[in-house]
TIDO-5234 format. One record per residue (C-alpha): residue number from 1; residue in one letter; x, y, z. Coordinates in nm, 2 decimals, decimal comma, padded with zeros to 4 digits. Layout:
// TIDO-5234
+------+--------+--------+--------+--------+
! gumi ! drenfi !      X !      Y !      Z !
+------+--------+--------+--------+--------+
!  NUM !      a !      X !      Y !      Z !
...
+------+--------+--------+--------+--------+
//
This chain:
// TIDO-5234
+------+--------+--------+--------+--------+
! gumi ! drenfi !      X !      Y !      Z !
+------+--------+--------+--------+--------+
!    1 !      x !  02,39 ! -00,04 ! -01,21 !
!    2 !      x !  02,01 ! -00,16 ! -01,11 !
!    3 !      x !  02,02 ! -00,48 ! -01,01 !
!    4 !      x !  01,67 ! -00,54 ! -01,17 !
!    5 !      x !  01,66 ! -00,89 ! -00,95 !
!    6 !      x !  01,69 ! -00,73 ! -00,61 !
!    7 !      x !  01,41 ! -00,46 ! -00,74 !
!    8 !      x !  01,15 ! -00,73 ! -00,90 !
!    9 !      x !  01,20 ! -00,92 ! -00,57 !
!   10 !      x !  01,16 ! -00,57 ! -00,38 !
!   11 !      x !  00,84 ! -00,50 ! -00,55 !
!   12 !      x !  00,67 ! -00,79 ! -00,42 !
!   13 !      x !  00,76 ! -00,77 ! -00,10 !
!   14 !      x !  00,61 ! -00,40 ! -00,11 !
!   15 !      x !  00,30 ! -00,52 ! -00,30 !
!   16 !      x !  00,25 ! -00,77 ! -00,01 !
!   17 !      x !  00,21 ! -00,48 !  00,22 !
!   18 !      x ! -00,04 ! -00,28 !  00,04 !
!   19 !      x !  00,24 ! -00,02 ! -00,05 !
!   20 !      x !  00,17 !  00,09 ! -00,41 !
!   21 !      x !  00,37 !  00,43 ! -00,42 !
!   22 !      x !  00,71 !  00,33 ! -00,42 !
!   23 !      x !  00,84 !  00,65 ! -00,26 !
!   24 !      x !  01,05 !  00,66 !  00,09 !
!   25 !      x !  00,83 !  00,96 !  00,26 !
!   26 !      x !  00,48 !  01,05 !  00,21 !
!   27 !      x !  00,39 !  01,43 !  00,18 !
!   28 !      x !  00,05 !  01,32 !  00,37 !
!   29 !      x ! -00,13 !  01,05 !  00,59 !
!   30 !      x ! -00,22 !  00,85 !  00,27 !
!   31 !      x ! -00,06 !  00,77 ! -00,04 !
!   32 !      x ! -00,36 !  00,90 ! -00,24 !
!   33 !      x ! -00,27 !  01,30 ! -00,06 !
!   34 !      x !  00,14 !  01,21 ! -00,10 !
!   35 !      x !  00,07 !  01,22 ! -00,49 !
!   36 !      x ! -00,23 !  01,52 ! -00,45 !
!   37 !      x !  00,06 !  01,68 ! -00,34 !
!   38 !      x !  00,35 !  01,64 ! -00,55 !
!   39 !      x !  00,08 !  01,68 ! -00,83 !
!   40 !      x ! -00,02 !  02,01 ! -00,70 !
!   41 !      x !  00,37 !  02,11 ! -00,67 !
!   42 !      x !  00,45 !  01,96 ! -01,04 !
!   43 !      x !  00,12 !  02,23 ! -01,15 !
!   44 !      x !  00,11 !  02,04 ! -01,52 !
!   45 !      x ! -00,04 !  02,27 ! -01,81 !
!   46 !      x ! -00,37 !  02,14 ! -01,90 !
!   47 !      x ! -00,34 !  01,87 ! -02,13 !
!   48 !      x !  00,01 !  01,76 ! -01,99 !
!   49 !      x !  00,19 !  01,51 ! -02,12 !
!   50 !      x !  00,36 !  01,32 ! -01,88 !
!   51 !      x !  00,66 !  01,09 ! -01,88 !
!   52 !      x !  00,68 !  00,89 ! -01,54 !
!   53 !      x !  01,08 !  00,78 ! -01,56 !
!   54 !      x !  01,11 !  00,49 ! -01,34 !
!   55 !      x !  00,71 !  00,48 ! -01,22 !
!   56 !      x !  00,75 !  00,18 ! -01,02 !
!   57 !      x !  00,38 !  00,02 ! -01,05 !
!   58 !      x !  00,24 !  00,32 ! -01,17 !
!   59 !      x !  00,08 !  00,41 ! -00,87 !
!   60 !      x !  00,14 !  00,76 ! -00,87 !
!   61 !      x !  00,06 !  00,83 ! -01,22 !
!   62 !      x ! -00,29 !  00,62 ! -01,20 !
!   63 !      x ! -00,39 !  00,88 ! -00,90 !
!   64 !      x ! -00,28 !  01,18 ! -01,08 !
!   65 !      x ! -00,48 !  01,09 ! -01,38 !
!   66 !      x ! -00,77 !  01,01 ! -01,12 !
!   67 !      x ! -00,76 !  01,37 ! -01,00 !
!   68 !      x ! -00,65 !  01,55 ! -01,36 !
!   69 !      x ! -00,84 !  01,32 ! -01,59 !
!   70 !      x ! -00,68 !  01,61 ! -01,89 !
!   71 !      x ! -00,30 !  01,49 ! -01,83 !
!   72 !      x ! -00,17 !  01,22 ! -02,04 !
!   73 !      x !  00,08 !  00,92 ! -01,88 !
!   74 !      x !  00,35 !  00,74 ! -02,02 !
!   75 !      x !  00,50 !  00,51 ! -01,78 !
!   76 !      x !  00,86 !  00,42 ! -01,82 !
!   77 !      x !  01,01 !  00,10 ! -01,66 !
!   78 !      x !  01,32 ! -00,10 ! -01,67 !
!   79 !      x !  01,15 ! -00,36 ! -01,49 !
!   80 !      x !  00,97 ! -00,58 ! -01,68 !
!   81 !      x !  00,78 ! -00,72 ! -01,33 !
!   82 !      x !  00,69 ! -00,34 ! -01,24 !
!   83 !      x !  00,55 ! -00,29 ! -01,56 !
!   84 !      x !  00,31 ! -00,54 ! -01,53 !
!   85 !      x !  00,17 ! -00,47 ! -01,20 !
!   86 !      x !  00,09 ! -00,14 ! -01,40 !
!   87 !      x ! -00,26 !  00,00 ! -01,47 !
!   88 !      x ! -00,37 ! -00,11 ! -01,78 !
!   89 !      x ! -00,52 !  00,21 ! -01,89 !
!   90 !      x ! -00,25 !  00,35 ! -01,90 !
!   91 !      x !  00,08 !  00,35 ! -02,17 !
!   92 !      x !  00,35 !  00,19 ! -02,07 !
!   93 !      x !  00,69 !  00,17 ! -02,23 !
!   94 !      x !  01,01 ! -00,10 ! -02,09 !
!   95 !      x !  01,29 !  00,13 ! -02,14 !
!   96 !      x !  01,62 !  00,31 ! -02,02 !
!   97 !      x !  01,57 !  00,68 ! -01,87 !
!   98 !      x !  01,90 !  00,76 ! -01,99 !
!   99 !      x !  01,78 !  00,61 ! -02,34 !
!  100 !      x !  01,43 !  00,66 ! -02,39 !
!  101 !      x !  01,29 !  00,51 ! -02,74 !
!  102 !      x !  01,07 !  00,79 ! -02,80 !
!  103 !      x !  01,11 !  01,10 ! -03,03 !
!  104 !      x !  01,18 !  01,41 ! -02,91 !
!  105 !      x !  01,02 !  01,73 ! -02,81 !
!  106 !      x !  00,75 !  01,51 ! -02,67 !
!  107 !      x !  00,67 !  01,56 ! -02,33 !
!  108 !      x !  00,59 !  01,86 ! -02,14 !
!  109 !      x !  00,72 !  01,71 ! -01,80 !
!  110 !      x !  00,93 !  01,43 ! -01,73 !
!  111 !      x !  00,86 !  01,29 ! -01,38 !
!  112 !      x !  01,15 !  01,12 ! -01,16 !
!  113 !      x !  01,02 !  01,00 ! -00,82 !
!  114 !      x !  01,24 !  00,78 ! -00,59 !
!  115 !      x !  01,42 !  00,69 ! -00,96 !
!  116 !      x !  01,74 !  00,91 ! -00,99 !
!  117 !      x !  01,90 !  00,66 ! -00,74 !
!  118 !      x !  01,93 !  00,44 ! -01,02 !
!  119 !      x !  02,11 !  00,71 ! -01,21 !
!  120 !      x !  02,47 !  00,72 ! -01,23 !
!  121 !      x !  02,51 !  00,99 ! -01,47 !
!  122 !      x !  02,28 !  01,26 ! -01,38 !
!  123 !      x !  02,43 !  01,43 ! -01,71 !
!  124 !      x !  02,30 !  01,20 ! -01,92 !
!  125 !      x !  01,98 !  01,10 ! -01,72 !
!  126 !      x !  01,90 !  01,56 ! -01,79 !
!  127 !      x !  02,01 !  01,54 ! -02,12 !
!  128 !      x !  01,79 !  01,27 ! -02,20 !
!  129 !      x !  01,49 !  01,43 ! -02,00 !
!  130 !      x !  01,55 !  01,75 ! -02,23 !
!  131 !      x !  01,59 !  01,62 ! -02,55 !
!  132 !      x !  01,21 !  01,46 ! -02,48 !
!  133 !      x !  01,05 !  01,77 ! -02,37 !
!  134 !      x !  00,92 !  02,03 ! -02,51 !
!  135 !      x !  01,04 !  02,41 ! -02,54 !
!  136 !      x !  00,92 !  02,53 ! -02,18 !
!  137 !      x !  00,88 !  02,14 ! -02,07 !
!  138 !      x !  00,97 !  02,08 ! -01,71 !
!  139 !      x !  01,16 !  01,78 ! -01,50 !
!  140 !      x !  00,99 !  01,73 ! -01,14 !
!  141 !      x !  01,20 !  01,53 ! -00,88 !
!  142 !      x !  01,08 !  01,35 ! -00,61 !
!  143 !      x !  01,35 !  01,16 ! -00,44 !
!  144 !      x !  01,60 !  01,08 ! -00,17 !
!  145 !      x !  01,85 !  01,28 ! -00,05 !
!  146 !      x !  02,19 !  01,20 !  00,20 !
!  147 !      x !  02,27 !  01,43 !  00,42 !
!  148 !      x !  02,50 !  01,25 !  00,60 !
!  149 !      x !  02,73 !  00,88 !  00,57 !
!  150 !      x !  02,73 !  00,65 !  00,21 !
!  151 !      x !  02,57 !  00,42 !  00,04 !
!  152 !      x !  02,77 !  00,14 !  00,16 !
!  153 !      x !  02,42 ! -00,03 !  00,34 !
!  154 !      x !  02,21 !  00,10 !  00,05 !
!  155 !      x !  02,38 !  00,04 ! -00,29 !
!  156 !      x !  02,47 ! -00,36 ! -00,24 !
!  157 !      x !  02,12 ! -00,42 ! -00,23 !
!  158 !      x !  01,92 ! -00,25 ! -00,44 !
!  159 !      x !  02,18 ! -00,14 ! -00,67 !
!  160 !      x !  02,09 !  00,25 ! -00,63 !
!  161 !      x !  02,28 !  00,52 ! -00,45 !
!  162 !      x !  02,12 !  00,82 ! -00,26 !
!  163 !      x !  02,30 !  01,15 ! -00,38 !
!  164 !      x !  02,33 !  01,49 ! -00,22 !
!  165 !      x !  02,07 !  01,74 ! -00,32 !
!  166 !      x !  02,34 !  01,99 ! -00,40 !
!  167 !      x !  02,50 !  01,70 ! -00,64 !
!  168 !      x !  02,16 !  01,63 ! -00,84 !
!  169 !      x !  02,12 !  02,00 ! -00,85 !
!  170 !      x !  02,44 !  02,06 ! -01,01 !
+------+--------+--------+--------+--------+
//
């Protein structure tokens, strides 16, 4: 469903404008107190390993590491183009969040920020997020929601489509 094209072409266009947390709204004035925030909601154990499913440029998970130095990152991209405008301290993997090459019981939280959109089978996008945690692991969203209308503006171009909360919930 990604139109990988329209996102690589996307990115740019974003990186041109200093934008470096791919995310629609900002919990804070800054990007850097956006992701103190979501990292304070997430609350990782110490020592966290973290899959970030869909991390854009890997932004957010370069600041989280910044302020919890403890917490492990794997960054996992469809796009090629994303994944190289990613830190290079940090591991990065090109893959499929509905088929991620790694084994499982892995992870202890499995991060998807402003990258469900691209899902169109949330049961196989959770079922793939649970078969890589851990007994106890934990999935933290972070994305859009539509409260009202379609994705008749929104889907042509990117390729994504916002759900309704009570949808992804489900």
């Amino acid at each position: 469903m990604m139109n990988l094209e329209a996102v690589d072409a996307a990115t740019h266009q974003v990186l041109e404008r200093g934008i470096r947390v791919f995310n629609g709204a900002l919990f804070g004035p800054t990007e850097e107190e956006h992701v103190a925030f979501l990292l304070g909601a997430m609350d990782p154990t110490p020592g966290a390993m973290v899959i970030d499913a869909g991390c854009g440029v890997g932004e957010m998970a370069r600041i989280m590491k910044m302020l919890r130095p403890d917490l492990e990152f794997l960054l996992l991209n469809a796009s090629t183009a994303q994944l190289a405008q990613c830190p290079e301290e940090l591991d990065l993997l090109h893959g499929d969040f509905n088929a991620m090459p790694l084994p499982d019981g892995c992870a202890d939280v499995v991060i998807f920020s402003y990258a469900l959109c691209h899902s169109l089978d949330f049961e196989r996008t959770f079922a793939e997020a649970r078969r890589v945690l851990k007994v106890g692991g934990k999935v933290f969203i972070n994305d859009m929601a539509r409260t009202m209308g379609d994705n008749a503006e929104f889907e042509p171009v990117l390729g994504a489509r916002v759900h309704e909360a009570m949808a992804v919930e489900a």
